[in-house]
Biotite code that builds the C-alpha atoms (Angstrom):
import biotite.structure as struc

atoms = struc.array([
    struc.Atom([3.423, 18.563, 19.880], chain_id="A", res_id=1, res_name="UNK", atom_name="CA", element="C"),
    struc.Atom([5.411, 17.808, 16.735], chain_id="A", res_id=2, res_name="UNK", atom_name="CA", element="C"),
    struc.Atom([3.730, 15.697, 13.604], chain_id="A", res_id=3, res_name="UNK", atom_name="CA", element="C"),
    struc.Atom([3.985, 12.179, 13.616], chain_id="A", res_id=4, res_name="UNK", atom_name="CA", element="C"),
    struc.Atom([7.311, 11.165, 11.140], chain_id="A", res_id=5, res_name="UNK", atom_name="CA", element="C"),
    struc.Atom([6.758, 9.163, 8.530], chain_id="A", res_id=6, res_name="UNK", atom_name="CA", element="C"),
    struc.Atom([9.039, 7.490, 6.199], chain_id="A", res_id=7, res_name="UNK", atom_name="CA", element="C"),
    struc.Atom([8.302, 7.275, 2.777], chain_id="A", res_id=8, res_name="UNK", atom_name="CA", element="C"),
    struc.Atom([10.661, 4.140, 0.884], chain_id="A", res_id=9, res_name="UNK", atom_name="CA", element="C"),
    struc.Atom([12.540, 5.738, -1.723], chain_id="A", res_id=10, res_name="UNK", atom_name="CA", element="C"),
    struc.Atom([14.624, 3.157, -3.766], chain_id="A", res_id=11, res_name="UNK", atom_name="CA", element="C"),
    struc.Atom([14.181, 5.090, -7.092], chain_id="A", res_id=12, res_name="UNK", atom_name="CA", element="C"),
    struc.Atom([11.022, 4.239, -8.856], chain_id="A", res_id=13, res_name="UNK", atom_name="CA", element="C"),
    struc.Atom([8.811, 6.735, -10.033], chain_id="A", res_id=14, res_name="UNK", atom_name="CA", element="C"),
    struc.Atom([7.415, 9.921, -8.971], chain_id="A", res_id=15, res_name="UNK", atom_name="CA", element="C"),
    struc.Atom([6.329, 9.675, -4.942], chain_id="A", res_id=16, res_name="UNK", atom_name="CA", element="C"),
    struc.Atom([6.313, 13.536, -4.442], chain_id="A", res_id=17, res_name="UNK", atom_name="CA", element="C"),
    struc.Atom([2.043, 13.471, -4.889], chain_id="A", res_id=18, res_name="UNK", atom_name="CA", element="C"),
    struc.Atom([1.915, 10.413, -2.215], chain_id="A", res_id=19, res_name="UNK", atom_name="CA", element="C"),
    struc.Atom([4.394, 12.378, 0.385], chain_id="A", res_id=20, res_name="UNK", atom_name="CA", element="C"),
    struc.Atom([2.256, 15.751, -0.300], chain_id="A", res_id=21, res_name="UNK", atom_name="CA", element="C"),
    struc.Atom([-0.857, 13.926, 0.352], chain_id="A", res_id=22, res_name="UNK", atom_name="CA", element="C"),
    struc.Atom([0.273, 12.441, 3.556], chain_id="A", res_id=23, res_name="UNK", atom_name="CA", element="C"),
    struc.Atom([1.778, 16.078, 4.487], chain_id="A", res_id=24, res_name="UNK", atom_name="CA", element="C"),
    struc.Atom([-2.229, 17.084, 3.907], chain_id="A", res_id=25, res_name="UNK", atom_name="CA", element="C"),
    struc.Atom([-3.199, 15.115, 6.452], chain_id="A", res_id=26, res_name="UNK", atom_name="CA", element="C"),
    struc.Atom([-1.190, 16.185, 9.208], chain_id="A", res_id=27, res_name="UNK", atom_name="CA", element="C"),
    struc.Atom([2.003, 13.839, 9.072], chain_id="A", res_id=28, res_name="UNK", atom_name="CA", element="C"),
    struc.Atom([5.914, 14.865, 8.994], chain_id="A", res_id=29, res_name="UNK", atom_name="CA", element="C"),
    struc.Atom([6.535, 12.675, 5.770], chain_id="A", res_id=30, res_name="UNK", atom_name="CA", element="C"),
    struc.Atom([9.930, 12.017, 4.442], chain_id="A", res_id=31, res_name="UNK", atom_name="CA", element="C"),
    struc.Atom([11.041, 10.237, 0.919], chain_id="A", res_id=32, res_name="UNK", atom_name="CA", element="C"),
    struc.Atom([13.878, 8.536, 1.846], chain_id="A", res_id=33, res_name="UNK", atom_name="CA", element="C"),
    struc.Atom([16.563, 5.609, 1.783], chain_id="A", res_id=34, res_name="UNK", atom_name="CA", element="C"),
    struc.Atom([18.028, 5.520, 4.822], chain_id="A", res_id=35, res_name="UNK", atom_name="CA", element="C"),
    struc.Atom([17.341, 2.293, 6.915], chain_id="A", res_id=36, res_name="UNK", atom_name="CA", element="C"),
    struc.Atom([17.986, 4.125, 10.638], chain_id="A", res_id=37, res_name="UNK", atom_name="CA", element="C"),
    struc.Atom([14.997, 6.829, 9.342], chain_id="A", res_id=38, res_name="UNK", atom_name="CA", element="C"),
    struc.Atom([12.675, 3.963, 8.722], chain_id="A", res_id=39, res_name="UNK", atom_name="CA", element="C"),
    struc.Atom([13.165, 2.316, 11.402], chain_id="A", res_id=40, res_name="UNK", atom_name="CA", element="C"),
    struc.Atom([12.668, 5.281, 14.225], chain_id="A", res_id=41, res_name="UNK", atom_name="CA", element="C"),
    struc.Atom([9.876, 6.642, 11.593], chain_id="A", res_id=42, res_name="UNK", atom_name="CA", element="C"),
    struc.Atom([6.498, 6.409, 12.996], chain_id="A", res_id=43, res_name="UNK", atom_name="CA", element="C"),
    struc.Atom([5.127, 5.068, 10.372], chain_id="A", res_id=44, res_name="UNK", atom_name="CA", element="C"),
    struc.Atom([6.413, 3.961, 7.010], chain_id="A", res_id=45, res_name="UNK", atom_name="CA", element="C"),
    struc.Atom([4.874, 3.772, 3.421], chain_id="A", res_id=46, res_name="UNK", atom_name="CA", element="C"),
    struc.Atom([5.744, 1.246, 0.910], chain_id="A", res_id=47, res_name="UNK", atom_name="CA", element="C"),
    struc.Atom([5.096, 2.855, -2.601], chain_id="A", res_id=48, res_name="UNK", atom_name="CA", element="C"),
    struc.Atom([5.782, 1.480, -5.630], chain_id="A", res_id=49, res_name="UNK", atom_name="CA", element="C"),
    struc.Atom([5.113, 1.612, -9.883], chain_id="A", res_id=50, res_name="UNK", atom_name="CA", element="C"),
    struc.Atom([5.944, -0.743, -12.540], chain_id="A", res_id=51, res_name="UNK", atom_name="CA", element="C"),
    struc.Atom([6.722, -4.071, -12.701], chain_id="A", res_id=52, res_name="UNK", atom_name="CA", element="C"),
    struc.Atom([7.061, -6.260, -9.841], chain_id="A", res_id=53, res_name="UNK", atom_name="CA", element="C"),
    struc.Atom([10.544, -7.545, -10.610], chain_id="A", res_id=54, res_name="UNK", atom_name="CA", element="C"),
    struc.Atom([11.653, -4.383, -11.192], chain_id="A", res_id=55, res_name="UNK", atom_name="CA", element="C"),
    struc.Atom([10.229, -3.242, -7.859], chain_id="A", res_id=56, res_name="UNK", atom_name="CA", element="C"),
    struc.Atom([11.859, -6.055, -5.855], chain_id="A", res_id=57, res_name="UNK", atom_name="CA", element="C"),
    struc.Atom([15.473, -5.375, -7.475], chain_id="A", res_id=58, res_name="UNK", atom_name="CA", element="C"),
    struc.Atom([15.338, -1.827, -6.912], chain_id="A", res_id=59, res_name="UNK", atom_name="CA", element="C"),
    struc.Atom([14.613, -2.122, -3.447], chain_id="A", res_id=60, res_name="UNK", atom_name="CA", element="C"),
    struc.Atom([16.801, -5.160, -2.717], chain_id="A", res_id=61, res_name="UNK", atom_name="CA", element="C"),
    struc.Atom([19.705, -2.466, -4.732], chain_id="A", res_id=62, res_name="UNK", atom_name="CA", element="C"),
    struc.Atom([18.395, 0.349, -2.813], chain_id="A", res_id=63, res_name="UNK", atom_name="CA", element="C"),
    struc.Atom([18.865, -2.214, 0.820], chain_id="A", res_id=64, res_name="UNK", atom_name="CA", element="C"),
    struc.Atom([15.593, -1.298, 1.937], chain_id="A", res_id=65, res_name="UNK", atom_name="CA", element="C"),
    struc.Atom([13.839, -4.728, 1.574], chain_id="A", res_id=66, res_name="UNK", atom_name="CA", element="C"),
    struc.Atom([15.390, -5.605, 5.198], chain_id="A", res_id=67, res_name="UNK", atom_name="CA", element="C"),
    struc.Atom([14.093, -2.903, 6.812], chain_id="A", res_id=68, res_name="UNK", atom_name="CA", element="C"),
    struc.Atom([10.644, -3.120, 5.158], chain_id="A", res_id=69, res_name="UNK", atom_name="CA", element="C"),
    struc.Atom([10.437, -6.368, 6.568], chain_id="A", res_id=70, res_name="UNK", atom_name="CA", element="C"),
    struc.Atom([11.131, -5.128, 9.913], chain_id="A", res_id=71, res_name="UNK", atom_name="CA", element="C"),
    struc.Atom([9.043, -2.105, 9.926], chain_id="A", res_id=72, res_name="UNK", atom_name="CA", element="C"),
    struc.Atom([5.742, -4.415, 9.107], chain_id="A", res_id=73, res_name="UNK", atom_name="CA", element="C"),
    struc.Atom([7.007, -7.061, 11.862], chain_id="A", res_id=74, res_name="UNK", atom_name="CA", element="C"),
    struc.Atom([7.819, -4.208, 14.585], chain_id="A", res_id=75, res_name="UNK", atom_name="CA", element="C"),
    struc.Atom([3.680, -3.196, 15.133], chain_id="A", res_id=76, res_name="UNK", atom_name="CA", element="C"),
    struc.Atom([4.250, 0.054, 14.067], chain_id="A", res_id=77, res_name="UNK", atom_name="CA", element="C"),
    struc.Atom([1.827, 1.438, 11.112], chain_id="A", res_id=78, res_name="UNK", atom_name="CA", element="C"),
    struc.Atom([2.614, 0.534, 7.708], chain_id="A", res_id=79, res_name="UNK", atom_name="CA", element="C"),
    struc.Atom([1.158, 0.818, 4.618], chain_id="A", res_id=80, res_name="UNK", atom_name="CA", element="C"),
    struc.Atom([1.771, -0.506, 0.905], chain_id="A", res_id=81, res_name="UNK", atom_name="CA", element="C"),
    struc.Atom([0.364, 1.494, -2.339], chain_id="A", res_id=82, res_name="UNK", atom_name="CA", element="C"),
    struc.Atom([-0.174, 0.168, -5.788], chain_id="A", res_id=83, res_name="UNK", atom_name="CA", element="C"),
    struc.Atom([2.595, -2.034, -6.881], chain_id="A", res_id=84, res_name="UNK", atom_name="CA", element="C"),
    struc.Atom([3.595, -1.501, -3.189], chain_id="A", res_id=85, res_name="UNK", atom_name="CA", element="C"),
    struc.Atom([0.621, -3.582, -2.127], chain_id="A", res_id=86, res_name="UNK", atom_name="CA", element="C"),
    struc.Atom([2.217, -6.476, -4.624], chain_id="A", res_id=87, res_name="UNK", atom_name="CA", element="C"),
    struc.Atom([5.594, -6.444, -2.778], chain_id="A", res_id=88, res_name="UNK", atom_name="CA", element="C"),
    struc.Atom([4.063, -7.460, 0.244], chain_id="A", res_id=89, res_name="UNK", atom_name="CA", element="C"),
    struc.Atom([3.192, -10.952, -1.222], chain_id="A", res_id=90, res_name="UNK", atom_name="CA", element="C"),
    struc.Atom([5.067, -14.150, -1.531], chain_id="A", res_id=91, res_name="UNK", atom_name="CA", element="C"),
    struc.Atom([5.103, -13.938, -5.405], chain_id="A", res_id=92, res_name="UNK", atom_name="CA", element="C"),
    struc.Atom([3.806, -12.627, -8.219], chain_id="A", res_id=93, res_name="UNK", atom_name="CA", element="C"),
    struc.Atom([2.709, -14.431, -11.559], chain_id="A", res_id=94, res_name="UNK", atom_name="CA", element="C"),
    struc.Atom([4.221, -11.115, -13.320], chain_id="A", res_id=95, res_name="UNK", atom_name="CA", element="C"),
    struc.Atom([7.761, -12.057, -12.330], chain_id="A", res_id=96, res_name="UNK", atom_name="CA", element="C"),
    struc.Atom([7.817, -15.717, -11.424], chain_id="A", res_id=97, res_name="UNK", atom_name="CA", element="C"),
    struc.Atom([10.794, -16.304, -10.349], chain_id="A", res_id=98, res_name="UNK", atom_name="CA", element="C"),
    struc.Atom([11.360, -13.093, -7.921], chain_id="A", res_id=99, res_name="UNK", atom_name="CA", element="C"),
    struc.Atom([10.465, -13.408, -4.521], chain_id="A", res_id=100, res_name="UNK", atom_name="CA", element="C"),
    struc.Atom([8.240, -11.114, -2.755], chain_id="A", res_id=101, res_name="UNK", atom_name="CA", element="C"),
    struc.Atom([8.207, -9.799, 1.164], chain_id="A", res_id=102, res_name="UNK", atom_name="CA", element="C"),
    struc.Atom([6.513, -12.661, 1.650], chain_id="A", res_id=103, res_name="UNK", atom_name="CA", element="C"),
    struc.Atom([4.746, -10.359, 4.635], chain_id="A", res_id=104, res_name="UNK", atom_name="CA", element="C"),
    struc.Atom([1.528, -11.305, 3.614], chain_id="A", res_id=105, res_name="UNK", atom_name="CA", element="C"),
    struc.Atom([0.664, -14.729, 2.178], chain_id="A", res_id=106, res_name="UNK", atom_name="CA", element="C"),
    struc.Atom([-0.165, -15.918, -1.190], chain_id="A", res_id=107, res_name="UNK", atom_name="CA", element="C"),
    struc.Atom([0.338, -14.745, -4.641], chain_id="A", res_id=108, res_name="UNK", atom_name="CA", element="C"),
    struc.Atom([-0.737, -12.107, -6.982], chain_id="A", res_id=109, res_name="UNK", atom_name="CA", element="C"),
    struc.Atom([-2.304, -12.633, -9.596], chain_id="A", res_id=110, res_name="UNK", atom_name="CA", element="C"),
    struc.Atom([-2.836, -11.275, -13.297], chain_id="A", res_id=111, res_name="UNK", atom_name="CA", element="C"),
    struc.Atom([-6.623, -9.526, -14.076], chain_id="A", res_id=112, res_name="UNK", atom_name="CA", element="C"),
    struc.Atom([-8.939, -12.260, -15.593], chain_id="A", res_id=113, res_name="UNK", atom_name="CA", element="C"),
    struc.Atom([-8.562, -12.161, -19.965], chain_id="A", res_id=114, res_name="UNK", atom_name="CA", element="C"),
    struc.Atom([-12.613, -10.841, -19.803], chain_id="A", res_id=115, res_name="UNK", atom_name="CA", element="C"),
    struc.Atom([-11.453, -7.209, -18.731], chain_id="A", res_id=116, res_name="UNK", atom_name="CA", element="C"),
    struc.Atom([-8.733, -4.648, -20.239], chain_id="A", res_id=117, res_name="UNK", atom_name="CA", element="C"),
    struc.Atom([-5.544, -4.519, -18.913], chain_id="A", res_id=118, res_name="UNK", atom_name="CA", element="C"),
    struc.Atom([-4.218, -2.755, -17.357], chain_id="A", res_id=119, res_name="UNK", atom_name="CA", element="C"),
    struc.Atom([-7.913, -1.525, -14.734], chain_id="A", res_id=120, res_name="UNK", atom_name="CA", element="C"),
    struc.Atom([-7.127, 2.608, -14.916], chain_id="A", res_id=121, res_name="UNK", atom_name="CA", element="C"),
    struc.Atom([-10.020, 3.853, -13.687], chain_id="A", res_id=122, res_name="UNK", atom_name="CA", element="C"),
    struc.Atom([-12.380, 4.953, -11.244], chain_id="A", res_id=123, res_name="UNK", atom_name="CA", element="C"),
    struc.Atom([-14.085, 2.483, -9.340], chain_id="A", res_id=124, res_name="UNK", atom_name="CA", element="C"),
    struc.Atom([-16.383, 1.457, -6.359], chain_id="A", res_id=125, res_name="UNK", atom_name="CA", element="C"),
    struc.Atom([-15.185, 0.176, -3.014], chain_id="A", res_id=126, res_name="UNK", atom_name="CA", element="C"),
    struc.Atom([-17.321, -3.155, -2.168], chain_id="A", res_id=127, res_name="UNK", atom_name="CA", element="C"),
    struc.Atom([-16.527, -3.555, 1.841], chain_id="A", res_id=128, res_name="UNK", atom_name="CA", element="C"),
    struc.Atom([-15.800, -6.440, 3.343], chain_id="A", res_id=129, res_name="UNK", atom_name="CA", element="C"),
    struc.Atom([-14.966, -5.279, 6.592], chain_id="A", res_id=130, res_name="UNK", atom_name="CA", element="C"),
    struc.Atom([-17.023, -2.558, 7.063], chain_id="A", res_id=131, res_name="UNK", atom_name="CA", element="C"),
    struc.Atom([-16.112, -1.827, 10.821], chain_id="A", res_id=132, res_name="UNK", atom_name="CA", element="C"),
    struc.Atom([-12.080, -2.269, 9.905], chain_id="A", res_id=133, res_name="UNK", atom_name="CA", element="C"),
    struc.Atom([-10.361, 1.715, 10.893], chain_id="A", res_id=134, res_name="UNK", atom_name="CA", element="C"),
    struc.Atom([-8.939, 2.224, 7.109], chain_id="A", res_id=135, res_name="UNK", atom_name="CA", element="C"),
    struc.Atom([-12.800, 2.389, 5.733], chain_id="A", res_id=136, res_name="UNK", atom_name="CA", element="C"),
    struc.Atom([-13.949, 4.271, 8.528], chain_id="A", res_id=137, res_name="UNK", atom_name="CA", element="C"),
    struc.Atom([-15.977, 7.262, 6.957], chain_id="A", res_id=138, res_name="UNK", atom_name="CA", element="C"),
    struc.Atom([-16.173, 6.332, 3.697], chain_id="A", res_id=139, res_name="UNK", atom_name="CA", element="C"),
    struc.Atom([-19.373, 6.228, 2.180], chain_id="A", res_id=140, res_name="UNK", atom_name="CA", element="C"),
    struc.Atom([-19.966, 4.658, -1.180], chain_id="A", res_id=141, res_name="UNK", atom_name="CA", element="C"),
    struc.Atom([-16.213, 5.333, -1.650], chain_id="A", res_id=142, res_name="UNK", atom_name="CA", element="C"),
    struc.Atom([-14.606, 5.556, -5.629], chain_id="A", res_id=143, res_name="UNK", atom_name="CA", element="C"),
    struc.Atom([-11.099, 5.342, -5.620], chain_id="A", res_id=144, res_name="UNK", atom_name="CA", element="C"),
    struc.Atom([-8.952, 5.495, -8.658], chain_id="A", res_id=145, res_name="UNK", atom_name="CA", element="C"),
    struc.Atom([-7.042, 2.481, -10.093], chain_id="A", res_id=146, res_name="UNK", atom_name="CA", element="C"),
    struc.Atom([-3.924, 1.600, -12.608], chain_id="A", res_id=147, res_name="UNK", atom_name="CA", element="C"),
    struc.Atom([-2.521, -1.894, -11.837], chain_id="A", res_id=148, res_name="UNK", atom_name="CA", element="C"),
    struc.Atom([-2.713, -5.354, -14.499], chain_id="A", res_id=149, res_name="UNK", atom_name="CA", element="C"),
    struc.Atom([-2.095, -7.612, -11.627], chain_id="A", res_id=150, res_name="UNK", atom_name="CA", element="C"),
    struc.Atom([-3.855, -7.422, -7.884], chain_id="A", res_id=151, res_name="UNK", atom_name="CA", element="C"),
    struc.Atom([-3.826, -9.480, -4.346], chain_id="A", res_id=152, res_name="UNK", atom_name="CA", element="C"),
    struc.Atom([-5.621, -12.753, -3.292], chain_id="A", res_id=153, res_name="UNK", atom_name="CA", element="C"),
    struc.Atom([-9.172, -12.704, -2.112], chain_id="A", res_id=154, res_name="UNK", atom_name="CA", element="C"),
    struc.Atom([-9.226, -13.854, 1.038], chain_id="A", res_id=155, res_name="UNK", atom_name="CA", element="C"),
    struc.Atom([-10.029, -13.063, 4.659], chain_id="A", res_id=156, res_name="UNK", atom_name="CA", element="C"),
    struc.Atom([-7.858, -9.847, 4.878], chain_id="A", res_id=157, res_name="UNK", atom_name="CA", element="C"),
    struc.Atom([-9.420, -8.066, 2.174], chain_id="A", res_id=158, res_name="UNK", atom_name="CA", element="C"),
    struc.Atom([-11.292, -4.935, 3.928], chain_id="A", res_id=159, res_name="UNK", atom_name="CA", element="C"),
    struc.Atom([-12.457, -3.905, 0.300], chain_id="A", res_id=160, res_name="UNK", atom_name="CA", element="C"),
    struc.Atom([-12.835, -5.557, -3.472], chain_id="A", res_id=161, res_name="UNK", atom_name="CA", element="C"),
    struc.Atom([-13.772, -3.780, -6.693], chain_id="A", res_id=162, res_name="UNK", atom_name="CA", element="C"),
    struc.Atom([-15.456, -4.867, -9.513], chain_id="A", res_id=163, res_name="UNK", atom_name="CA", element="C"),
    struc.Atom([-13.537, -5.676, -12.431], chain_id="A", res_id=164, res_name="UNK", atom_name="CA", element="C"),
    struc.Atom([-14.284, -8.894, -14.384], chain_id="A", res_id=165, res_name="UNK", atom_name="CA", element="C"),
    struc.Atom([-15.202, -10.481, -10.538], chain_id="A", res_id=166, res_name="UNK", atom_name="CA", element="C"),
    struc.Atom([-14.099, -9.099, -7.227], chain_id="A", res_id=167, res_name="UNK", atom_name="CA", element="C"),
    struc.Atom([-10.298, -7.526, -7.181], chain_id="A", res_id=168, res_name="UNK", atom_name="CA", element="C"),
    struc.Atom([-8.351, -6.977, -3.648], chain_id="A", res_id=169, res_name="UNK", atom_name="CA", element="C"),
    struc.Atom([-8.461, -3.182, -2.885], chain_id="A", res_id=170, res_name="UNK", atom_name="CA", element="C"),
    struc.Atom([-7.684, -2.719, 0.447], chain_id="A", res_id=171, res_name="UNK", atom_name="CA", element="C"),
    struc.Atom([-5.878, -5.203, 2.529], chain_id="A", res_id=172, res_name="UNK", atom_name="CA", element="C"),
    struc.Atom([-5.154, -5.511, 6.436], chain_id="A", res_id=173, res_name="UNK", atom_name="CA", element="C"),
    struc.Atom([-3.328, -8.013, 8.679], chain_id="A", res_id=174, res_name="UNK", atom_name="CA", element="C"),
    struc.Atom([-2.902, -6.430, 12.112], chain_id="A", res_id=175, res_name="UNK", atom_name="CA", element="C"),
    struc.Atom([-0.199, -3.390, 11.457], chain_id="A", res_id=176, res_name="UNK", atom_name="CA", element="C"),
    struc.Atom([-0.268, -3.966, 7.820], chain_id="A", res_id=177, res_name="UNK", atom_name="CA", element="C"),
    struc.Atom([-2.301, -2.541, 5.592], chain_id="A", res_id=178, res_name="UNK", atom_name="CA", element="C"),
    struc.Atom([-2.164, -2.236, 1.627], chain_id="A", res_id=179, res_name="UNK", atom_name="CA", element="C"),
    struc.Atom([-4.257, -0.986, -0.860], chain_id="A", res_id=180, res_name="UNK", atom_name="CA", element="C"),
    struc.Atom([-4.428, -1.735, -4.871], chain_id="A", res_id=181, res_name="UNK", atom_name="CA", element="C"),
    struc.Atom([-5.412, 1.978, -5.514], chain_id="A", res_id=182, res_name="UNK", atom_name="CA", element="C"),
    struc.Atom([-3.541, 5.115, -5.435], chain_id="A", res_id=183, res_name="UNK", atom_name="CA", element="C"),
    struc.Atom([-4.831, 7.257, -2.742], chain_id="A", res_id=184, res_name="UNK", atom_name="CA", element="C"),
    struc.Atom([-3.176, 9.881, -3.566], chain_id="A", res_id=185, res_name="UNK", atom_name="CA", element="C"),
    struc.Atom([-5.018, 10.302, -6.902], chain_id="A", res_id=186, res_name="UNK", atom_name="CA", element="C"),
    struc.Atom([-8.230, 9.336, -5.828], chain_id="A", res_id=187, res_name="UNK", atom_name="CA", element="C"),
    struc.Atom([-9.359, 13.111, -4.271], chain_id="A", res_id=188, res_name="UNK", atom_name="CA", element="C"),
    struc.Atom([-11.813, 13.666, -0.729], chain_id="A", res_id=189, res_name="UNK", atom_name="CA", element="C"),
    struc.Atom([-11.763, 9.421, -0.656], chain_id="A", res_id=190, res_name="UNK", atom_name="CA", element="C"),
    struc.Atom([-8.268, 8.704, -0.824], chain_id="A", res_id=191, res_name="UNK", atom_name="CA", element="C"),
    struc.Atom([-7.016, 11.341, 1.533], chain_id="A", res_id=192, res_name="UNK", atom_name="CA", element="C"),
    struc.Atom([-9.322, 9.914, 4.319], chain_id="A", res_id=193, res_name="UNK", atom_name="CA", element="C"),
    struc.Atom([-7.836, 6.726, 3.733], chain_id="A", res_id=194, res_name="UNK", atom_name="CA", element="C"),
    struc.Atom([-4.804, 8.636, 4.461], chain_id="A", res_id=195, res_name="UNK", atom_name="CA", element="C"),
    struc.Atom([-5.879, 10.034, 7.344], chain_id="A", res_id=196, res_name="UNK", atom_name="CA", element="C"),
    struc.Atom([-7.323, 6.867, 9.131], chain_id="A", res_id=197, res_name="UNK", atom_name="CA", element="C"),
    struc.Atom([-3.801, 5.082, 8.526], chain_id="A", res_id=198, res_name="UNK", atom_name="CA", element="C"),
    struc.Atom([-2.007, 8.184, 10.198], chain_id="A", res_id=199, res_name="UNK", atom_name="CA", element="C"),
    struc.Atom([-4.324, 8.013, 13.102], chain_id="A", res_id=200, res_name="UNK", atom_name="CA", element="C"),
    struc.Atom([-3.167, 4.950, 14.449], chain_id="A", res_id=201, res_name="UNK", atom_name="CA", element="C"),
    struc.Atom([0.533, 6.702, 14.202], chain_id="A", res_id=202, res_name="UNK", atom_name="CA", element="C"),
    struc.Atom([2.612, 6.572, 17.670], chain_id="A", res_id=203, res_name="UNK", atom_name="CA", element="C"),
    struc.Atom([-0.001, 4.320, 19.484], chain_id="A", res_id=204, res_name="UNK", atom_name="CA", element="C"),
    struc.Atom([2.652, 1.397, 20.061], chain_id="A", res_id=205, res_name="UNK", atom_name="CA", element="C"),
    struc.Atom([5.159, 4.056, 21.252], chain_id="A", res_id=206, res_name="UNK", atom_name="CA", element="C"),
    struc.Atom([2.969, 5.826, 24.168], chain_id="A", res_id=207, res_name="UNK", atom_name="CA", element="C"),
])
């Protein structure tokens, strides 16, 4: 039985060779790539992203892959958004007010509070929400490993918060759609199971 294929967006910002290698760790065909018709047979796809938001949102409008990112979270297949990746997902974002986001989820994201350094690069603590939701599943007392200025509403599809000046969106779900603020890829044992409990629900809508 061949590995599940997963497409990784690649519209040119930074270096996604450690996410793709991770998800290849845990038993997934992954794939950087910009090709619409690959992300939409993929079984899965993964929304990365680094930077700024605006910059984000041009280079994938530039790259034509905010379409099909819209229909791969809309078709019930798994997908995923990391770091700034998370952010796209949103209607807006008070970095780059007057760039729309996805708009997959609702509401806006928002800067840190002044009270804490920006930007939150660190280690820190997963505080769950959800605790019976299939991305946490197996993680005990979970650290993951942040670098973001700006983060997700709180509200009822955070799974997991950290603490950073008051509670922080960490990892988000909405049905198919999950996100997290962290970069799983970086954050060692913790971060690849996160990984791994995305990639189980791959090819579930298909059988």
């Amino acid at each position: 039985m061949s590995e599940p294929l997963v497409a990784v967006m690649d519209y040119g910002i930074g270096n996604l060779r450690s996410a793709q290698k991770a998800l290849i760790r845990v038993g997934v065909d992954a794939r950087l790539t910009a090709d619409p018709a690959l992300v939409a047979d993929a079984d899965g796809v993964v929304l990365p992203g680094v930077g700024a938001f605006g910059a984000c949102m041009k280079a994938l409008h530039c790259a034509g892959l905010a379409g099909p990112a819209i229909e791969a979270a809309a078709s019930g297949r798994p997908f995923i958004g990391i770091c700034v990746g998370m952010q796209l997902l949103y209607i807006a974002s008070e970095e780059s007010p007057q760039v729309d986001g996805l708009g997959i989820l609702s509401g806006e994201v928002v800067r840190l509070p002044d009270t804490v350094k920006r930007p939150q690069m660190q280690w820190n603590r997963l505080e769950l929400r959800q605790p019976d939701h299939a991305s946490v599943a197996g993680l005990d007392d979970p650290w993951l490993y942040f670098v973001h200025s700006y983060s997700g509403p709180i509200d009822d599809t955070n799974v997991a918060t950290v603490d950073y000046g008051g509670p922080v969106a960490a990892i988000v779900a909405r049905d198919n759609v999950w996100a997290t603020q962290c970069h799983p890829e970086k954050s060692s044992s913790a971060g690849l199971a996160l990984l791994a409990n995305w990639a189980r629900g791959l090819g579930q809508e298909r059988r």
